[in-house]
C-alpha positions in Angstrom: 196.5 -151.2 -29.4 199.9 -150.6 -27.7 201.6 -147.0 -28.8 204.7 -146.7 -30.8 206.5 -145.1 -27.3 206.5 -147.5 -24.9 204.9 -150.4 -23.9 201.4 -150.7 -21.7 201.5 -149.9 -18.2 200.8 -153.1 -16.3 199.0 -152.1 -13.0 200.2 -153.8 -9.6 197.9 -154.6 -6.8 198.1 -152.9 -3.9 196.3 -151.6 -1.1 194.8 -148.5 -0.4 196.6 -145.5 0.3 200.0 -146.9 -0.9 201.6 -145.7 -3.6 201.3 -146.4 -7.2 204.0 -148.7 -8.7 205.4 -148.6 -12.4 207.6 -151.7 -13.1 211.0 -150.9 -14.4 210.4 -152.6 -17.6 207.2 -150.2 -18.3 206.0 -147.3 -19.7 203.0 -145.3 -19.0 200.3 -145.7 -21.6 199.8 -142.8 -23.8 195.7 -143.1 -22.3 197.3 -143.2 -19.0 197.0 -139.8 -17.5 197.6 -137.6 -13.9 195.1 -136.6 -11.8 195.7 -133.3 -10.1 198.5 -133.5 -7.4 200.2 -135.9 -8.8 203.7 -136.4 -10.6 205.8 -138.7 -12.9 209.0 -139.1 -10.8 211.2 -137.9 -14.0 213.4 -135.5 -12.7 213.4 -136.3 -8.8 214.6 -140.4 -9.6 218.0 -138.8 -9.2 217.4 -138.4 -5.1 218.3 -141.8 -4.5 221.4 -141.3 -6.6 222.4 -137.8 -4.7 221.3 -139.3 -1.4 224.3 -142.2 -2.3 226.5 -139.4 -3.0 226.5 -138.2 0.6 226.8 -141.8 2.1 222.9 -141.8 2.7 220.8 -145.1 2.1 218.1 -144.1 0.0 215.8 -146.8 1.1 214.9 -146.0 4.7 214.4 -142.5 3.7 212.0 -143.1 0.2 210.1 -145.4 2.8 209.7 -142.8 5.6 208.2 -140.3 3.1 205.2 -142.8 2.2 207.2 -144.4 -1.0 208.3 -147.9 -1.9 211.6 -147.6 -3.0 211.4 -149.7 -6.3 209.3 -146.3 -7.7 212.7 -144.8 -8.7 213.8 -148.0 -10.8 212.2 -146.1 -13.7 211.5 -142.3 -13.9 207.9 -142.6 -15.2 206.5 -144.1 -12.2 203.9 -141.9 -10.9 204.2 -140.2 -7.0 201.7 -137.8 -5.0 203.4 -134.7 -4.9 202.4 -134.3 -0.5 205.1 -137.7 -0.7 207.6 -136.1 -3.0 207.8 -132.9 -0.7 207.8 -134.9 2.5 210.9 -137.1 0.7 213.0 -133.3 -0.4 212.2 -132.5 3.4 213.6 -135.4 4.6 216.6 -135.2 2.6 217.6 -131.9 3.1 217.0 -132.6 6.8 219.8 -135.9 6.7 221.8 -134.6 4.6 221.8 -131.0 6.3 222.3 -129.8 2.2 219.8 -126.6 1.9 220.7 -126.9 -2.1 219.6 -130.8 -1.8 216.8 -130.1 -5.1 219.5 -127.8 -6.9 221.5 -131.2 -6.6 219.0 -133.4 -8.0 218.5 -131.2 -11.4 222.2 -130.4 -11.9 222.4 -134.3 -12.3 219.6 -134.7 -14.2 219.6 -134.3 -17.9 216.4 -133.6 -21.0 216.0 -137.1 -21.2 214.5 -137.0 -17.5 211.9 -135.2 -18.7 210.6 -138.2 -21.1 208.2 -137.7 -23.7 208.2 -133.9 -22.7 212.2 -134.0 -23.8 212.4 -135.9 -26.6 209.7 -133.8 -28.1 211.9 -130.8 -27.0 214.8 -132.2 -28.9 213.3 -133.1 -31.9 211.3 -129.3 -32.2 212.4 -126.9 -34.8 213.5 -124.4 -32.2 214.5 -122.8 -28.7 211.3 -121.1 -28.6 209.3 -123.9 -29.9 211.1 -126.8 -27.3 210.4 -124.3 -24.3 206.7 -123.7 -25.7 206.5 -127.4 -25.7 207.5 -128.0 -22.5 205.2 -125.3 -21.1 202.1 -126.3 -22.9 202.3 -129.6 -22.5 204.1 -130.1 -18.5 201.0 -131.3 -17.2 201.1 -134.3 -19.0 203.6 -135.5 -16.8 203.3 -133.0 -14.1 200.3 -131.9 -11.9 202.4 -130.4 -9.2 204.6 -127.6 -10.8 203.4 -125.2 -13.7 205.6 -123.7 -15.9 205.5 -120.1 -18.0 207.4 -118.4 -20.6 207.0 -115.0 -21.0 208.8 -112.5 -23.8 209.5 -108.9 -22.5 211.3 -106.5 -24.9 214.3 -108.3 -25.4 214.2 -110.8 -22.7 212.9 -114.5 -22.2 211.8 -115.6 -19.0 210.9 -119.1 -17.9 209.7 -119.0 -14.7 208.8 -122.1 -12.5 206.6 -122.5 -9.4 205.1 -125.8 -7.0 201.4 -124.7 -6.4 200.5 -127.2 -4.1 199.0 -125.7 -0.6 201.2 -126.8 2.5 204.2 -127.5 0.3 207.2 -127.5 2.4 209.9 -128.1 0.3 208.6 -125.9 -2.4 211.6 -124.4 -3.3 213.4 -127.4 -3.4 211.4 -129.1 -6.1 211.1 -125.9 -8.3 214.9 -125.5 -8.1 215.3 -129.2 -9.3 213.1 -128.4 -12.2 215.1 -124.7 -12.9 218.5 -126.2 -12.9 217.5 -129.2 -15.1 216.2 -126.9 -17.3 219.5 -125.2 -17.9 220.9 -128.4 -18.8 218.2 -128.8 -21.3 219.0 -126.1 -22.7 222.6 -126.8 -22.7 222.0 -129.6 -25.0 219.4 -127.7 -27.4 222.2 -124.9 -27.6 225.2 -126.2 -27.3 227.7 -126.3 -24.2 228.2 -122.8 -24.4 225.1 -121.4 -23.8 224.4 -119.7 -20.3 221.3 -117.3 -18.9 221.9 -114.0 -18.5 220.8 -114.5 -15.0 218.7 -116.8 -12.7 216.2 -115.6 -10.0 215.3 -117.5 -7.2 212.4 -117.5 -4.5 214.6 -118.5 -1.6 216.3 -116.8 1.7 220.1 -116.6 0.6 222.0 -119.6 1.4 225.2 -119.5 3.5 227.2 -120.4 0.3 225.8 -119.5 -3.0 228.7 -120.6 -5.2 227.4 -123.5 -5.8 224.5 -122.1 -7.7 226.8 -119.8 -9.6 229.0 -122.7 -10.6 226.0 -124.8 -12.2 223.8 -122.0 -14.0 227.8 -119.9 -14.9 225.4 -116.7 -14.4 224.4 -114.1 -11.6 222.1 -115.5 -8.9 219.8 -113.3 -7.2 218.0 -114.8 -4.2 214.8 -113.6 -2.2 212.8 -112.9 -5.5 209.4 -112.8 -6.2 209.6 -116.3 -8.6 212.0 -118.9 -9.5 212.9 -118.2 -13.1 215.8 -118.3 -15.9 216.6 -115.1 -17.6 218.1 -115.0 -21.2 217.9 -113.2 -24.2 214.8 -113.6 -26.5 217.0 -113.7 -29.3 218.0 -117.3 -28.4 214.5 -118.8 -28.8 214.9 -118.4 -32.8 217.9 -120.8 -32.5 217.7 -123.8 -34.4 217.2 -127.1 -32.6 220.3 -129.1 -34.6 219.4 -132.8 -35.2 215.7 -132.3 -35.2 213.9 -134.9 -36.7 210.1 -133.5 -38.2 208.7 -137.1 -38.5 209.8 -138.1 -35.0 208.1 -134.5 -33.4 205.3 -135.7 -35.2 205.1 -138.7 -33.8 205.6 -137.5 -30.3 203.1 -134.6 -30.7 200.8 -137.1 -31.1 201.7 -138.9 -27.9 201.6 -135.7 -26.2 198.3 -135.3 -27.6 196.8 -138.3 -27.0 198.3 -138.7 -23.0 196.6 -134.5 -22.6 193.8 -135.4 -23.8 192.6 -137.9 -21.3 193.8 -135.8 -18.6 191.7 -136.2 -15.6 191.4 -132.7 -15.2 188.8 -130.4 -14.0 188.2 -127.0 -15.7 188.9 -125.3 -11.6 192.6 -127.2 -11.8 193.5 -125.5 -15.1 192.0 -121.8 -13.9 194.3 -122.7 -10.8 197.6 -123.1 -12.9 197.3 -120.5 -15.1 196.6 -118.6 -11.8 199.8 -119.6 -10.3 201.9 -117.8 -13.0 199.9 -114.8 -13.8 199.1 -113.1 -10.8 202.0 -112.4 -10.2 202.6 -110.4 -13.7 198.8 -108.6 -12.8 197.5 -110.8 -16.1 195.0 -112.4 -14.4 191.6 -110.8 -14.4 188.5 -113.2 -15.6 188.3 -111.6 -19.2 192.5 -112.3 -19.6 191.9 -116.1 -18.3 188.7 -116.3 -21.1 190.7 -114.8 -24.1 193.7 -117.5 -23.0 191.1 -120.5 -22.9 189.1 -118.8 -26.4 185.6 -118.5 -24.6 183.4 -115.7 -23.2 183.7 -115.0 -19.5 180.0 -115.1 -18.8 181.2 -119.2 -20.3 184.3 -119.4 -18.1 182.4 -118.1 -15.0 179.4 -120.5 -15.5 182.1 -123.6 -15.8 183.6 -122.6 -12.6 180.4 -122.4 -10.8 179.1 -125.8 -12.2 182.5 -127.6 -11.2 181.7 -125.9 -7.4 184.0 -123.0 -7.8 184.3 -119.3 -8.1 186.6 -117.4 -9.9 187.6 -115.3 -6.9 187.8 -117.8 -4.5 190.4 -119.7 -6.3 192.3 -116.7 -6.8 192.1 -115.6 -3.2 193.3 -119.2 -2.6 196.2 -118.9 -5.0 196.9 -115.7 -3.7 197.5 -117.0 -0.1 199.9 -120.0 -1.1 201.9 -117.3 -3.1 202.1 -115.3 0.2 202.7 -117.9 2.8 205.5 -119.2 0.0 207.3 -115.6 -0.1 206.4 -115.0 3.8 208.7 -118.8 4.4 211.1 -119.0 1.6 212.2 -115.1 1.4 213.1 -112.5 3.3 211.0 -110.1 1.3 209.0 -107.4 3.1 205.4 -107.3 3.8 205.5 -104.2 1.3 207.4 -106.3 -1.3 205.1 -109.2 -1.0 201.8 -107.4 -1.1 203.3 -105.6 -4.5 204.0 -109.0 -5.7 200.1 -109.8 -5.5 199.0 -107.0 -6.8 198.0 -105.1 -3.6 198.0 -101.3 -3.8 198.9 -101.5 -0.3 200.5 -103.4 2.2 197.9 -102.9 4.7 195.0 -104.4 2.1 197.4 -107.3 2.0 197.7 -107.4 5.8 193.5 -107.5 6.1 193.1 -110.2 3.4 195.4 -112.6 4.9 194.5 -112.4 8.3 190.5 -113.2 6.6 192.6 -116.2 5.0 194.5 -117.1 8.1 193.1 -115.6 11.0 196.5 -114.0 11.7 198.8 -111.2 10.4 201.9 -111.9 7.8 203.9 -110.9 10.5 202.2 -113.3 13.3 202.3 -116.1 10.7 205.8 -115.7 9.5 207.0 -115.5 13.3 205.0 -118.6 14.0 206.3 -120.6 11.3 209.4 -123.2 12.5 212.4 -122.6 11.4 213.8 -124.7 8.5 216.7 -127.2 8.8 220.0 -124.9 7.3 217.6 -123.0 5.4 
């Protein structure tokens, strides 16, 4: 039986190793689901439109990255995440923009997001959209993770890539944090703005145009890249919401989730991502989150071929080498930011990860194109 969404996804053949190819005129099944590493375009169709902007034909360049070019006729076709970062890395590169994936969200709008922002639209409020979008990002996204976090009076949604030997990292997590300031926008109405936005980046040589799309403070070379607002606005309510249409789109949600093809070590890995860097990560935190005893949640990892501290050790390192290439943060900062007493603990674990120190490794790495 087809769903009430969209119509069935009718697979093309194609040989292996190429990429996956959604016609135009179809939608992804609510039974069709991502398997780790992978993405619904969404968002990141708008390249080919930016690229176009600076007088670049989008064609050559999708097909140099390892993509056929018809994928961005519809924003539900699905793309390896190692070929979306090689495709920000080339575009950055021709177009010598370093704020190439700040581009891309500025013109992108909720309705990128698909299923994900309709359901957003149609929730009761702020703070249950953004919860919806957290909870439920996978569905459409097995490349970036998502949190939202409530301190005192503060909100935080924080965004981060947590693929290993991401390049373009920051790129991709920028597209997703300035989309979602326009997604906000248009739950809140035109005059809502963040009370600041954080980002994990070196400076650029012009920040204004940052400052012009988010109409708040920008502070580079942080530890994440995340909106800041008050907590008060997540108790706004969503105007035009439609309770039998989030119903209905719940259920999609729940049916697409549901036949993820996900394996327990995946989900430890993204709740990793966020939470070690706010220290909320030890076994007995990660079992509460997931409702099971950790003796359970240890005896899961093992049988899928993982340990609990090897995965975080392995989070831990992409974190580092992320800061160690994208900021200008000390080795002091960084090794705060993972929870290291100090820096010299930090130093000895990542040369057992790397076989070098964070200052060999960051001296070692190329510089990046108008970075």
């Amino acid at each position: 039986m087809r769903d009430n969404i969209g119509e069935a996804l009718q697979e093309t053949v194609r040989e292996p190793g190429q990429p996956i190819l959604i016609p135009a005129t179809s939608h992804v099944k609510s039974r069709q689901a991502l398997a780790p590493g992978y993405i619904h375009l969404g968002v990141s169709r708008e390249i080919a439109a930016i690229l176009c902007d600076f007088g670049v034909d989008p064609d050559p360049l999708i097909r140099e990255a390892g993509l056929d070019p018809r994928l961005f006729e519809d924003s539900q076709s699905i793309v390896a995440f190692t070929a979306l970062d090689r495709l920000y890395t080339l575009c950055v590169a021709r177009t010598r923009c370093p704020h190439f994936g700040l581009l891309v969200g500025q013109r992108a709008t909720i309705r990128s997001l698909d299923l994900i922002g309709r359901l957003m639209q149609h929730s009761e409020t702020i703070g249950t959209a953004l919860h919806s979008l957290v909870s439920n990002l996978r569905v459409q996204d097995r490349a970036v993770v998502a949190s939202l976090t409530v301190s005192d009076d503060v909100a935080l949604l924080t965004y981060a890539a947590y693929q290993l030997e991401s390049v373009s990292a920051e790129q991709i997590t920028e597209a997703a944090v300035a989309v979602s300031f326009n997604a906000l926008r248009t739950l809140c109405g035109a005059e809502w703005r963040p009370t600041e936005v954080l980002l994990a980046r070196m400076p650029p040589a012009d920040s204004g145009c940052y400052r012009r799309h988010f109409l708040a403070p920008v502070r580079f070379n942080q530890e994440s890249t995340t909106l800041v607002f008050p907590a008060k606005d997540l108790k706004r309510k969503v105007i035009g919401a439609d309770p039998l249409l989030r119903n209905m789109l719940e259920e999609q949600v729940r049916r697409q989730g549901g036949d993820a093809h996900v394996t327990f070590s995946d989900d430890i890995r993204r709740l990793l991502r966020i939470r070690i860097m706010s220290r909320s990560c030890s076994v007995s935190v990660l079992a509460g989150l997931l409702a099971m005893h950790r003796r359970t949640l240890s005896r899961r990892l093992k049988y899928s071929g993982s340990g609990y501290r090897s995965i975080a050790n392995e989070i831990r390192f992409e974190i580092a080498r992320q800061l160690l290439e994208d900021t200008n943060l000390s080795l002091g900062e960084v090794s705060a930011a993972l929870g290291y007493s100090e820096a010299s603990a930090f130093t000895r674990a990542f040369r057992r990860w790397s076989g070098r120190t964070p200052t060999a490794w960051r001296c070692e790495r190329p510089s990046q194109v108008m970075r």
